[in-house]
N, C-alpha and C positions, 0 to 999 in steps of 0.2 A: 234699367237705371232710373227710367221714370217713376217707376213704380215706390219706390222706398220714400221721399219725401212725408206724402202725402198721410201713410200709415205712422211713418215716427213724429207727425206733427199730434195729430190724435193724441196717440200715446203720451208724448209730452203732457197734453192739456187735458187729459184724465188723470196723470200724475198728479200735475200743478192745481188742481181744482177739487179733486174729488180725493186727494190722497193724504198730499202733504200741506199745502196754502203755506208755504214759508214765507215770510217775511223779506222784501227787499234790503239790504246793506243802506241803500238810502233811507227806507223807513225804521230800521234800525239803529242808526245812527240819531237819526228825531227823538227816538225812545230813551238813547242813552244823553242826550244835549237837555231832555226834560226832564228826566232824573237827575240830573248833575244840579240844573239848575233850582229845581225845585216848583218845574210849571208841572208834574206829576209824581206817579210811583208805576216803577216798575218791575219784576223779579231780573233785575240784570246778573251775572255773576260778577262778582269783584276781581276776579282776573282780567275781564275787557276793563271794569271801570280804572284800575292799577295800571292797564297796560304802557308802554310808551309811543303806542302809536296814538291813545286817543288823545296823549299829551302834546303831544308835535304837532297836531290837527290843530288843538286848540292856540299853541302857541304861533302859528301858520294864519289861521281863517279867525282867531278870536271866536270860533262858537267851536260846539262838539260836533257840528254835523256834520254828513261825510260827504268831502268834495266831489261833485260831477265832474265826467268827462264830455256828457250831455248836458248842452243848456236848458234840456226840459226835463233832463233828470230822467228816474228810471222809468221803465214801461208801469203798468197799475197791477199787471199782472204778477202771480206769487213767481218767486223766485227758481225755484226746484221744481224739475229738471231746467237746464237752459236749453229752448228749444230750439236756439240756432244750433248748438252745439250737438242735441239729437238728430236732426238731417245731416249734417256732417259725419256724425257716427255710421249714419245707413248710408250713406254716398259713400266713404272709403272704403265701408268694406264690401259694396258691392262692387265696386271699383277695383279691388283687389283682386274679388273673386274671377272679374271678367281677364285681367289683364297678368301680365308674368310679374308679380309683386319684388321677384328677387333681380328683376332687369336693373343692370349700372345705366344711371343716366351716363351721355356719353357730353365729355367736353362744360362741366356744368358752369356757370357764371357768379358771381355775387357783387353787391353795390360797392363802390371804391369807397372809401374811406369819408367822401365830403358830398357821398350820395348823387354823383352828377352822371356817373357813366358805370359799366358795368368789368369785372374784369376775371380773368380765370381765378376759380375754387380751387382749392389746393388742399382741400381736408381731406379725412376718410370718404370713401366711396359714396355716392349717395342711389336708391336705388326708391325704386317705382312705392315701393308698400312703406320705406324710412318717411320719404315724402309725403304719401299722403297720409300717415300718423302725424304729422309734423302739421301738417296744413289741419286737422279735426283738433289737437291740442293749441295752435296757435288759435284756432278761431275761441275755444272756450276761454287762453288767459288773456285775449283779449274785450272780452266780455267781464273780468273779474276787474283788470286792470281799470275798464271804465268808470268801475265801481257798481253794476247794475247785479251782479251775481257773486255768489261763493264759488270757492271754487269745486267745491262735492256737486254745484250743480252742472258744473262742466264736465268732472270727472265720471259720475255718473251717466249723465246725458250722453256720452258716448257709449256706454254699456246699453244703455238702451237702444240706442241705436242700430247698433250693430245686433242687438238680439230682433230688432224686427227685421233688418235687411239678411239676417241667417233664415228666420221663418219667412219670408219671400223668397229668399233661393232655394228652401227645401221646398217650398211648392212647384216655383221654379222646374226643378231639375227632374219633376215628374212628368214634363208636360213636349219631354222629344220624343218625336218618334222613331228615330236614326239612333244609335249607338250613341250613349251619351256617357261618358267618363266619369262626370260630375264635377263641382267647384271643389278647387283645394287654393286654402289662403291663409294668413295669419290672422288670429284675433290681434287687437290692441293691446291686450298684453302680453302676446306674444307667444297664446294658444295653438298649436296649428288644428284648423277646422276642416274635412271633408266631409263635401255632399253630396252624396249620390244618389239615385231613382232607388236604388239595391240596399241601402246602407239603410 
């Protein structure tokens, strides 16, 4: 489990540096608030400048730029991939791989209504691999939500992830020397993945 962080943080920041260098939503937003206004030019498409969100912004904050959830705003770093969102991608599916992914949680909980106490779930089933899909996509729409990322950098950022915590456990699963079966788990989208020494 140790192991997957450290590789998908890399990853990430060979994406974000040497790949892609996208653009922050916050620093994109400056680009479309200085075209609008006329402090520059930029190739924006006129479907963002038409849109109704950058209208509601403006009618809201009185400028084009895009509201923080951060009061220092975004990181300096480019956008793509999100790498909180890449160790989340190699934490669940290593996590998956170790543990019974199709286990029903038993007796599950959720917040009451005015958020003070907790009280029995009453939905569909929830099970070991639901949740921890659940927990790698809440982390990336709540990185969108802040406003510091898109959301292909979350979406993505989880494929990555998950591709380096697959090539860790195929190295992995070379390295018992007792009978080893191998990891079987779902991908995020709902691939099923087996790794064996054999395979």
């Amino acid at each position: 489990m140790s192991r997957a962080p450290i590789p998908g943080y890399r990853a990430a920041w060979w994406q974000k540096w040497l790949v892609h260098r996208r653009v922050r939503p916050e620093a994109f937003g400056g680009r479309i608030h200085n075209l609008i206004t006329g402090a520059a030019k930029y190739p924006i498409h006129t479907d963002v400048l038409n849109s109704a969100a950058l209208k509601a912004v403006f009618s809201t904050k009185g400028s084009y730029l895009l509201p923080q959830a951060y009061p220092v705003g975004s990181p300096l770093h480019p956008s793509y991939p999100a790498s909180h969102v890449v160790t989340a991608g190699a934490g669940i599916t290593v996590l998956k791989a170790l543990f019974n992914e199709s286990f029903v949680i038993p007796t599950p909980v959720t917040p009451s209504d005015d958020g003070q106490s907790l009280v029995p779930y009453t939905g569909a089933s929830l099970t070991v691999g639901g949740e921890l899909n659940k927990l790698a996509s809440n982390i990336a729409m709540g990185r969108d939500a802040a406003g510091v990322h898109y959301r292909s950098d979350g979406v993505e950022g989880i494929k990555l992830g998950e591709a380096i915590a697959i090539s860790i456990l195929r190295d992995t699963a070379t390295l018992y020397d007792e009978v080893f079966p191998g990891f079987s788990f779902t991908k995020y989208d709902g691939t099923p993945v087996t790794i064996c020494p054999e395979c």
